[in-house]
Backbone as CSV, one residue per row, in Angstrom:
resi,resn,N_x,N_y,N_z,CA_x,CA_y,CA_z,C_x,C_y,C_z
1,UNK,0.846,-1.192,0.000,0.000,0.000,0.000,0.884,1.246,0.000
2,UNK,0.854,2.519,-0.759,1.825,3.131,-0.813,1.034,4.153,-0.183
3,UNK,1.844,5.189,-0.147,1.460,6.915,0.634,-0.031,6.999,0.379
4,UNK,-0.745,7.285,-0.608,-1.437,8.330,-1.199,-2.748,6.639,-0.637
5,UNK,-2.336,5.871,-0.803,-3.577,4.547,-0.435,-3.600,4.680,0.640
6,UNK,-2.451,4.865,1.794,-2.733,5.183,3.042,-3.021,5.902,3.724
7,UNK,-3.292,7.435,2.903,-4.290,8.833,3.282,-5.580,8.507,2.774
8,UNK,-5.730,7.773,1.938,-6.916,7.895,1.399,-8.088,6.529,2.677
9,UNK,-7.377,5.632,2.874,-7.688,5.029,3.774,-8.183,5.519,5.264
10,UNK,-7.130,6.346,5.572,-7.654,6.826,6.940,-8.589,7.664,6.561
11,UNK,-8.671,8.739,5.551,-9.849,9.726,5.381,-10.973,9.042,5.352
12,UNK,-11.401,8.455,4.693,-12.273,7.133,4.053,-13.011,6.395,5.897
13,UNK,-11.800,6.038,6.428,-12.369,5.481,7.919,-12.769,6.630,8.731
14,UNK,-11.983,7.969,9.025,-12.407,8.986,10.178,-12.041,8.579,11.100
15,UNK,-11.104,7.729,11.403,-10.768,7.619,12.925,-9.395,6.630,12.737
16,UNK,-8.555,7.274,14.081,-7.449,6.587,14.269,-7.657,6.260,15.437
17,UNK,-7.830,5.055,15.860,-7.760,4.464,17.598,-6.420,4.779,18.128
18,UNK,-6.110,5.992,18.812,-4.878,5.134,19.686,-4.859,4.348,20.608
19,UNK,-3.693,3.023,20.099,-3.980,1.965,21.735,-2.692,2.240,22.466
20,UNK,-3.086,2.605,23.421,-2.118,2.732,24.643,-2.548,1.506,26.145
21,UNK,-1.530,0.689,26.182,-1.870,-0.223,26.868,-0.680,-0.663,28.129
22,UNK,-0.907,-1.391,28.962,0.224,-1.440,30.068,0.648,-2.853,29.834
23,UNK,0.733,-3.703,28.740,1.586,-4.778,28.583,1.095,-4.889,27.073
24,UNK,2.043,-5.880,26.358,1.604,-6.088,24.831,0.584,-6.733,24.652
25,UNK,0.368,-7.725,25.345,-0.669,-8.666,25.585,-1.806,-8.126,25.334
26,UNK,-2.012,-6.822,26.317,-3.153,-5.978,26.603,-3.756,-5.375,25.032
27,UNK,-2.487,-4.926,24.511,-2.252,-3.849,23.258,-2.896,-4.687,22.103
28,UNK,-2.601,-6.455,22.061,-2.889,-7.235,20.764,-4.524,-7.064,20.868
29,UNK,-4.971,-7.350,22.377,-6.267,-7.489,22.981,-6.918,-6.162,22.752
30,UNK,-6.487,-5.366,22.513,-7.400,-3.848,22.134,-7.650,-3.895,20.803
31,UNK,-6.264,-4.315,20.174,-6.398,-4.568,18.543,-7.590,-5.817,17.939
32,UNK,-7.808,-6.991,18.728,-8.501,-7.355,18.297,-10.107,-6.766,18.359
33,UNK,-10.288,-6.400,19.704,-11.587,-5.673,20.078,-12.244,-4.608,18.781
34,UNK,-10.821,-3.389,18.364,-10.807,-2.707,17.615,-11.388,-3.062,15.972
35,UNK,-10.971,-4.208,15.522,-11.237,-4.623,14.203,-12.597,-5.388,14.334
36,UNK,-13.376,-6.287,15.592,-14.011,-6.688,15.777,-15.209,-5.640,15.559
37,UNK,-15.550,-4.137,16.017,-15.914,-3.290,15.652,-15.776,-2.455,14.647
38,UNK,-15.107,-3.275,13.254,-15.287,-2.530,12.648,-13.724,-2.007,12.025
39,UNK,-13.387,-1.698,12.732,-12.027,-0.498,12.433,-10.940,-1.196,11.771
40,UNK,-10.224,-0.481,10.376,-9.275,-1.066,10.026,-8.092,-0.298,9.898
41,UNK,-8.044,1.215,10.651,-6.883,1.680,11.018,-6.872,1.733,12.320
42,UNK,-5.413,1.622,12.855,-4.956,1.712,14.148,-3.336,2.389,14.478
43,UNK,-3.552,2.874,15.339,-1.818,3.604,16.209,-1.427,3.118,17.404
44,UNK,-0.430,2.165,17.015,-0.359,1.556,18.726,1.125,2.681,18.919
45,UNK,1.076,3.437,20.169,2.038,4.350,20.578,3.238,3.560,21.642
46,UNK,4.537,3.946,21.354,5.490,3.939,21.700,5.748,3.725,23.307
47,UNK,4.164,4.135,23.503,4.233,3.750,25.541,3.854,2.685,25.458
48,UNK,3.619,1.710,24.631,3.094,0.239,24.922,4.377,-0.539,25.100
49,UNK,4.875,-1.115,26.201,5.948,-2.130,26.498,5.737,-2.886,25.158
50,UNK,7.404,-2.920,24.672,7.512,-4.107,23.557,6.553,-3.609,22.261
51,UNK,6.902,-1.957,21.942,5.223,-1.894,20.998,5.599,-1.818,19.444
52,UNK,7.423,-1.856,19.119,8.174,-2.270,17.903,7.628,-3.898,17.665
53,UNK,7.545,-4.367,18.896,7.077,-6.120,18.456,6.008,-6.227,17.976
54,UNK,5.136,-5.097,18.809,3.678,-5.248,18.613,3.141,-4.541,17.257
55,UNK,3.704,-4.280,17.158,3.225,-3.597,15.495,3.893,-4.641,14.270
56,UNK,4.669,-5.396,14.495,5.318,-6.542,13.526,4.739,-7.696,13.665
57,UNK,4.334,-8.215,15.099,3.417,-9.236,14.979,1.587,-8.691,14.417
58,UNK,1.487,-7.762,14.373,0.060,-6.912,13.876,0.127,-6.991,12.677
59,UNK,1.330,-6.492,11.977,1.229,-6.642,10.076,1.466,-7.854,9.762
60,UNK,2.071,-8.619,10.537,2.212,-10.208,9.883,1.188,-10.937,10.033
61,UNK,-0.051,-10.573,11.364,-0.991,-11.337,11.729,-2.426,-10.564,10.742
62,UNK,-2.086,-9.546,10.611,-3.551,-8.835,9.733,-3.068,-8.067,7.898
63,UNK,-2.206,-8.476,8.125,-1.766,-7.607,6.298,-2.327,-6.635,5.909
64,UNK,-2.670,-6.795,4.917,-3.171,-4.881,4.330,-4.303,-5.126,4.521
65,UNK,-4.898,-5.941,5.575,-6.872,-5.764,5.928,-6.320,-4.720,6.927
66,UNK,-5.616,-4.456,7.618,-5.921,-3.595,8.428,-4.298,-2.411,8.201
67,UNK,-4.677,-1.269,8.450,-3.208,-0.258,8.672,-2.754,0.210,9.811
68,UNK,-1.839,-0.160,10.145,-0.969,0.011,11.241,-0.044,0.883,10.988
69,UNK,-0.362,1.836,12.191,0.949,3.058,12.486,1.647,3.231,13.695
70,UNK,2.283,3.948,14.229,2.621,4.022,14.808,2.691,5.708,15.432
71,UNK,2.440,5.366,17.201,2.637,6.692,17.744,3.603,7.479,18.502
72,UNK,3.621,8.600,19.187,4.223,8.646,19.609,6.067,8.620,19.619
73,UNK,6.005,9.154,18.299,7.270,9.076,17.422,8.096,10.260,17.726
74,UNK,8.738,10.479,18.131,9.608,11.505,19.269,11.158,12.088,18.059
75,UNK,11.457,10.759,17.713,12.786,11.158,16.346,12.634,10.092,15.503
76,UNK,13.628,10.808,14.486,13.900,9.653,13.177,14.508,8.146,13.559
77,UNK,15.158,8.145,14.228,15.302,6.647,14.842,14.270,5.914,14.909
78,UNK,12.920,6.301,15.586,12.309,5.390,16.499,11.261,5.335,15.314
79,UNK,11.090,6.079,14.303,10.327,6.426,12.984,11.402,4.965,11.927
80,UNK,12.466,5.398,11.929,12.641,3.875,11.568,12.786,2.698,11.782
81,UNK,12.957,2.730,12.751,12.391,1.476,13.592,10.790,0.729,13.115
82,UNK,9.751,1.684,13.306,8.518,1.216,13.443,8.231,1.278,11.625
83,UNK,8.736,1.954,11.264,8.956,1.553,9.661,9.432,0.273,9.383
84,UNK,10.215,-0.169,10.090,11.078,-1.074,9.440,10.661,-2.541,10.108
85,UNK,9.016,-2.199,10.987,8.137,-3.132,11.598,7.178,-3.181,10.792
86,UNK,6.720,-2.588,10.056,5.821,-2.493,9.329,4.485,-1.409,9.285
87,UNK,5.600,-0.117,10.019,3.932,1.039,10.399,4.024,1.654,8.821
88,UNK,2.926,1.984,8.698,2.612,2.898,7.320,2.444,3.995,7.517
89,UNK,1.870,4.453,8.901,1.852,6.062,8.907,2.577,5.971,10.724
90,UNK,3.630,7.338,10.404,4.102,7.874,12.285,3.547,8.972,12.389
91,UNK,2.731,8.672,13.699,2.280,10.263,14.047,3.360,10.318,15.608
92,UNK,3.149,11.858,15.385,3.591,12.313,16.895,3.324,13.106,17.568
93,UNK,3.403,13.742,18.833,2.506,14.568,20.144,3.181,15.802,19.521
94,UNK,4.091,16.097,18.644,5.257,16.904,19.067,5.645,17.478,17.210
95,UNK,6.308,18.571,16.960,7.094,18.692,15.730,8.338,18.647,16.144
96,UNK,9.104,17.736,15.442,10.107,17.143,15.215,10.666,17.632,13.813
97,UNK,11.325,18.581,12.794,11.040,18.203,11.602,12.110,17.345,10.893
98,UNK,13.057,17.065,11.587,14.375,15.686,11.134,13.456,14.016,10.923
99,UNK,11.956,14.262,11.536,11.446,13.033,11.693,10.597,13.332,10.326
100,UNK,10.030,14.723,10.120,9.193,14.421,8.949,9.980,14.659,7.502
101,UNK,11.371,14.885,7.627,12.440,14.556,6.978,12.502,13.506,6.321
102,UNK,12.843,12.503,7.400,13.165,10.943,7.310,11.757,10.562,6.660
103,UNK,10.584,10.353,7.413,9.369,9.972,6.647,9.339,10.199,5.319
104,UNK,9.337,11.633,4.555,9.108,11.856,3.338,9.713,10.739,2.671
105,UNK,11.191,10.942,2.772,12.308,10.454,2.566,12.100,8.849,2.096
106,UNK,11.335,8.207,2.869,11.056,6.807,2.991,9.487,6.523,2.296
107,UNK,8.946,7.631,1.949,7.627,7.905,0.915,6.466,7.307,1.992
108,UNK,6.667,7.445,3.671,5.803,7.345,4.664,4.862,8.010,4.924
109,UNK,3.743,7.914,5.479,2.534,9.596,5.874,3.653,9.558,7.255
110,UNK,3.627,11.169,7.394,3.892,11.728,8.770,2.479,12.741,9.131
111,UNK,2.189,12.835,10.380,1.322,13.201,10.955,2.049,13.523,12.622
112,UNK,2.854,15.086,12.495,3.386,15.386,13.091,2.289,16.255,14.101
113,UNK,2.658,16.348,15.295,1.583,17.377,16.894,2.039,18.839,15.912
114,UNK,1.190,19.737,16.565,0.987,21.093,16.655,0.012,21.396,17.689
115,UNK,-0.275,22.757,17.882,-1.540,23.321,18.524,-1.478,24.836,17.801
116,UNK,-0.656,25.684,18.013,-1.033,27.040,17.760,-0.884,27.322,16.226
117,UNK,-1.534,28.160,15.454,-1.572,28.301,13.895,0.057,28.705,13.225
118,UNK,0.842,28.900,14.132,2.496,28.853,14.027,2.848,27.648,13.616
119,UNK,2.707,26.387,14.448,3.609,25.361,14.684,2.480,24.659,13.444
120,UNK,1.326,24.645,13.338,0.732,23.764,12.181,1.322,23.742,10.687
121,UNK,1.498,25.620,10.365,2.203,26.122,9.473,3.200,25.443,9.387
122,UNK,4.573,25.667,10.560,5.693,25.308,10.345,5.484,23.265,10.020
123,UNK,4.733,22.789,10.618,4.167,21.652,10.508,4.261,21.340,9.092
124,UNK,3.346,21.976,7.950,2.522,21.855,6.950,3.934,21.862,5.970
125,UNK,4.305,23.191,6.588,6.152,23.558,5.356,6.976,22.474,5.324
126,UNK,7.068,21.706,6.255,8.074,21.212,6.191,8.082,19.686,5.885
127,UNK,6.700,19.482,5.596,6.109,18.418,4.668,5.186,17.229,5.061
128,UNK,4.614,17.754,6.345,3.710,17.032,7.168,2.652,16.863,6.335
129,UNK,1.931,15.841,5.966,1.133,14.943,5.282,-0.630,15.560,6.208
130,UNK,-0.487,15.307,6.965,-1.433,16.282,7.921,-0.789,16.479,9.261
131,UNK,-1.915,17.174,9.936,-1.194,17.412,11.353,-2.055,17.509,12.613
132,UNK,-1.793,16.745,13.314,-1.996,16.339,14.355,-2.210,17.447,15.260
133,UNK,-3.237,17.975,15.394,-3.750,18.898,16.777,-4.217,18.522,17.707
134,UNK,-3.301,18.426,18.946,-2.991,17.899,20.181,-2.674,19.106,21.072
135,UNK,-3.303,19.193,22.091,-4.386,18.305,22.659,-6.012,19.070,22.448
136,UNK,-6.230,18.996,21.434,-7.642,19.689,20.669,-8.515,20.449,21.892
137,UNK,-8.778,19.143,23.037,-10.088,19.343,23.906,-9.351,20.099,24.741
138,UNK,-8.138,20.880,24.788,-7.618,21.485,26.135,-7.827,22.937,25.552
139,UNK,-8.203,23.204,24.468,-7.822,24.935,24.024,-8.792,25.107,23.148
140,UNK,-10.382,24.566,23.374,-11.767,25.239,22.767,-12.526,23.975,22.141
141,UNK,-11.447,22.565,21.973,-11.908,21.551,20.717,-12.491,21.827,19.432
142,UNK,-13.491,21.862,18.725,-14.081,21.706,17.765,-14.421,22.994,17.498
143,UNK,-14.219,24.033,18.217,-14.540,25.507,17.965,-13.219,26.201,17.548
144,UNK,-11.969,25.490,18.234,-10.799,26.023,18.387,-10.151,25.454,16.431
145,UNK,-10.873,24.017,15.951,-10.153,23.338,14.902,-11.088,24.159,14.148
146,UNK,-12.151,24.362,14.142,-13.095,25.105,13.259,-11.965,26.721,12.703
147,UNK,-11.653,27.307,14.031,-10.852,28.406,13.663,-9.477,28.594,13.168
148,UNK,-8.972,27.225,13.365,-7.897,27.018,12.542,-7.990,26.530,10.897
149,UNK,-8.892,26.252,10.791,-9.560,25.624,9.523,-9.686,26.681,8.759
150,UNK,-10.950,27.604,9.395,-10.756,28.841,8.284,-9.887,29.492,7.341
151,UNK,-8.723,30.100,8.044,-7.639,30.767,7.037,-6.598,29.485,6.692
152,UNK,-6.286,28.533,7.307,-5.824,27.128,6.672,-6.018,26.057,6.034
153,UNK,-7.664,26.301,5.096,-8.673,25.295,4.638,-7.616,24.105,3.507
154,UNK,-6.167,24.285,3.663,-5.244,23.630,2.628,-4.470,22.736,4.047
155,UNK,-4.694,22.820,4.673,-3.928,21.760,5.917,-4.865,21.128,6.153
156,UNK,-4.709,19.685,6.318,-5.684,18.317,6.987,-5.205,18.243,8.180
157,UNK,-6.126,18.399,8.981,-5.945,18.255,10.641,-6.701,17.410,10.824
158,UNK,-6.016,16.708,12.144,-6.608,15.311,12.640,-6.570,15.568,14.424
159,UNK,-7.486,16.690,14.629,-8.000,16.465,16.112,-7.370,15.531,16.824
160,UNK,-6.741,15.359,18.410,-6.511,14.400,19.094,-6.868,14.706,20.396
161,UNK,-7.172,14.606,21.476,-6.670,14.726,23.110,-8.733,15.173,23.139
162,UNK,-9.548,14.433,23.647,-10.712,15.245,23.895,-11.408,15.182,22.701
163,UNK,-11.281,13.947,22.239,-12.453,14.096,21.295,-13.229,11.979,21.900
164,UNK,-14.453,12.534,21.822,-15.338,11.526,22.904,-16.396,11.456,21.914
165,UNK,-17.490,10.242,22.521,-18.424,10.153,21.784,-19.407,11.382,21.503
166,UNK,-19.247,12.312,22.793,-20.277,13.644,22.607,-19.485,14.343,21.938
167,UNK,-18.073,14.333,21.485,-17.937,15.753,20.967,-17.280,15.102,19.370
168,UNK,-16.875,13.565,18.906,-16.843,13.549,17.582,-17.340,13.970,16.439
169,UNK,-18.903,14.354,16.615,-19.606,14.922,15.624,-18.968,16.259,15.158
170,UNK,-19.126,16.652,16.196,-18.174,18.580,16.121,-17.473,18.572,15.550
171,UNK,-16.462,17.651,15.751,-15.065,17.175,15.782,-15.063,17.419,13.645
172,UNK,-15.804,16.625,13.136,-15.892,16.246,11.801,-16.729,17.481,11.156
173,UNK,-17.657,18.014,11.839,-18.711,18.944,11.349,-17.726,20.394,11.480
174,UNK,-16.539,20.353,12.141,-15.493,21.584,11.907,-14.296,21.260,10.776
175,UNK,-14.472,20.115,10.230,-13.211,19.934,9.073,-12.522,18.847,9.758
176,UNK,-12.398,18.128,10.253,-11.426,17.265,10.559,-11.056,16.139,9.656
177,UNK,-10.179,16.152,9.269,-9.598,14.905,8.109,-9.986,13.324,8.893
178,UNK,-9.609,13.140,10.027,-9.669,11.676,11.070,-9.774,12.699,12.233
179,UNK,-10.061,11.491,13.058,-10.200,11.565,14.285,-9.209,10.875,15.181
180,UNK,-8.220,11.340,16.075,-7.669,10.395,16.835,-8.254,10.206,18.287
181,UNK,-8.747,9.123,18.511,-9.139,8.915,19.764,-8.892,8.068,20.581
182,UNK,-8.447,8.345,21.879,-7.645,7.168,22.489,-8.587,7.134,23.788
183,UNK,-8.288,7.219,25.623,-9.160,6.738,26.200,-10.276,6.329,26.058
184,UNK,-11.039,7.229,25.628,-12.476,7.046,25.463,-13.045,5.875,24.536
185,UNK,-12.177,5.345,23.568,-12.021,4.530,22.589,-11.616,3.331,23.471
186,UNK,-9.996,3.139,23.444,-9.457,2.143,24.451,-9.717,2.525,25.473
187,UNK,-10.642,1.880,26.009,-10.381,2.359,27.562,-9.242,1.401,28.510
188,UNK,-8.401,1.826,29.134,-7.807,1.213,30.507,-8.422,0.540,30.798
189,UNK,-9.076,0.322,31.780,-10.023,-0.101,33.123,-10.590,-1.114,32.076
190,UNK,-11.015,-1.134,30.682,-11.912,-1.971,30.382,-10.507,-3.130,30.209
191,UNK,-9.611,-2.876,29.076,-8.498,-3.762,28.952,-7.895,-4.516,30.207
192,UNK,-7.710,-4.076,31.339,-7.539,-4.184,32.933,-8.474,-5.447,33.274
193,UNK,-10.002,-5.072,32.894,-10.673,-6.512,33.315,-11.189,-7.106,32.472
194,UNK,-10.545,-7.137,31.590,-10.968,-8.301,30.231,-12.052,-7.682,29.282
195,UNK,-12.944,-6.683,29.359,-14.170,-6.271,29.211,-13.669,-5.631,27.822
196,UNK,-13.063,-6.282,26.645,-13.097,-5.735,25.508,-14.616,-5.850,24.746
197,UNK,-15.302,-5.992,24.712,-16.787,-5.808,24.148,-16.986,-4.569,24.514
198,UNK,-16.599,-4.175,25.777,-16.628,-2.395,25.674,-15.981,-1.702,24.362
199,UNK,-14.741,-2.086,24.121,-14.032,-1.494,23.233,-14.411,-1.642,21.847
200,UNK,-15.176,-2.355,21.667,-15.642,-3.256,20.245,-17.011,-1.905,20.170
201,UNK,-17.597,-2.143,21.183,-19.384,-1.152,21.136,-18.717,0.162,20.527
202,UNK,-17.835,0.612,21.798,-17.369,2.264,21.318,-16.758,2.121,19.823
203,UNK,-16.019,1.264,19.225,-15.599,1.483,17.931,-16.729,1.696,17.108
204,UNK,-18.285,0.354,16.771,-19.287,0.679,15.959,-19.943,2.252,16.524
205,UNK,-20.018,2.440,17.664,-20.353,3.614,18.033,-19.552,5.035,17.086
206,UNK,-18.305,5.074,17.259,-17.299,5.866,16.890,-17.539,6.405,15.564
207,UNK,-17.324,4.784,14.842,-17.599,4.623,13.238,-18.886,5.176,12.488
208,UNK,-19.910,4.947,13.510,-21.858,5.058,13.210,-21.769,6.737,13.254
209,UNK,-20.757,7.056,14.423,-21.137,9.097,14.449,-20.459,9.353,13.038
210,UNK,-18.933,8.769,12.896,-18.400,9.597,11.669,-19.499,9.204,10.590
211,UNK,-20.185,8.456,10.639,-20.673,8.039,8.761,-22.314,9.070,8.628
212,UNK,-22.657,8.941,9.802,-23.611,9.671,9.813,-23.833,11.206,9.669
213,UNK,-22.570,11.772,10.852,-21.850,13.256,10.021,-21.870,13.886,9.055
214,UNK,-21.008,12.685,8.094,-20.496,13.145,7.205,-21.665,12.823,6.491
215,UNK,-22.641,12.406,6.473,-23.606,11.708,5.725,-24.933,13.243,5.094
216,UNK,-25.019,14.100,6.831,-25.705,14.935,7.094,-25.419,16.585,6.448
């Protein structure tokens, strides 16, 4: 699957699960929950113990049914690394631009952090594929991406931090390319006591707001 199949994919889905989990075990167990509902993109992030393994046993166990990225990508090292596991797209909390360097470089999506209409810019220049606005729900959410949208209607932003089942609609109804959503999606506590059917509901849930949205 090359670059342009793997933007078109996530646009197409509206949502990136991040799984953040406290053992790998936990992380495979979110992933299955995740596809069970539906979902065939996913970001397992760099805080998952062992999560270079976990993204190599993920592309060998699901192939191009499902796309695997990787989060939480801090430098070009750890970007090739999870490249060289099999992620198709690195996002990160943060701009880095030696990382969206290397990505281009390797004909990868990067989906580098920003927040203020400075760092998206500098984001966008320097060849970020879209960009990651983190932490969305801390500085207005869906009112705040709405106003970045306006005079930037040429940057794809992908909302992250605070976007929930009540506020995804917003989320998409202000421009959002995807959605990244992590607690509220994976939950902890549910992975903790086995209770992935939670995680499975919130995905058709997740999936049912974006299609309907965008539908409206």
């Amino acid at each position: 699957m090359n670059k342009s199949e793997v933007l078109k994919r996530i646009r197409d889905t509206g949502l990136i699960p991040v799984v953040r989990a406290e053992s790998s075990d936990q992380a495979l167990r979110a992933v299955a929950a995740l596809k069970a509902g539906g979902l065939d993109v996913l970001e397992v992030t760099m805080t998952v113990p062992g999560a270079i393994e976990v993204i190599r046993t993920l592309v060998s166990e699901y192939g191009a049914e499902t796309l695997i990225g990787a989060g939480t990508v801090l430098d070009p090292e750890t970007a090739q690394a999870c490249i060289h596991a099999g992620a198709k797209f690195i996002v990160s909390p943060a701009l880095n631009e030696e990382t969206i360097s290397f990505c281009r470089a390797q004909d990868v999506a990067i989906f580098p952090g920003a927040l203020t209409p400075t760092e998206v810019v500098r984001a966008w220049k320097a060849g970020a594929d879209a960009v990651k606005v983190f932490p969305a729900g801390a500085v207005g959410g869906a009112n705040y991406l709405r106003a970045l949208r306006a005079p930037l209607p040429q940057i794809e932003l992908i909302p992250t931090g605070g976007v929930s089942l009540k506020t995804a609609a917003d989320f998409i109804k202000a421009g959002a390319m995807a959605l990244g959503v992590g607690g509220d999606l994976v939950d902890s506590q549910a992975l903790r006591d086995g209770n992935t059917d939670l995680i499975t509901e919130r995905a058709r849930q997740f999936l049912e707001i974006v299609r309907m949205t965008r539908a409206s």
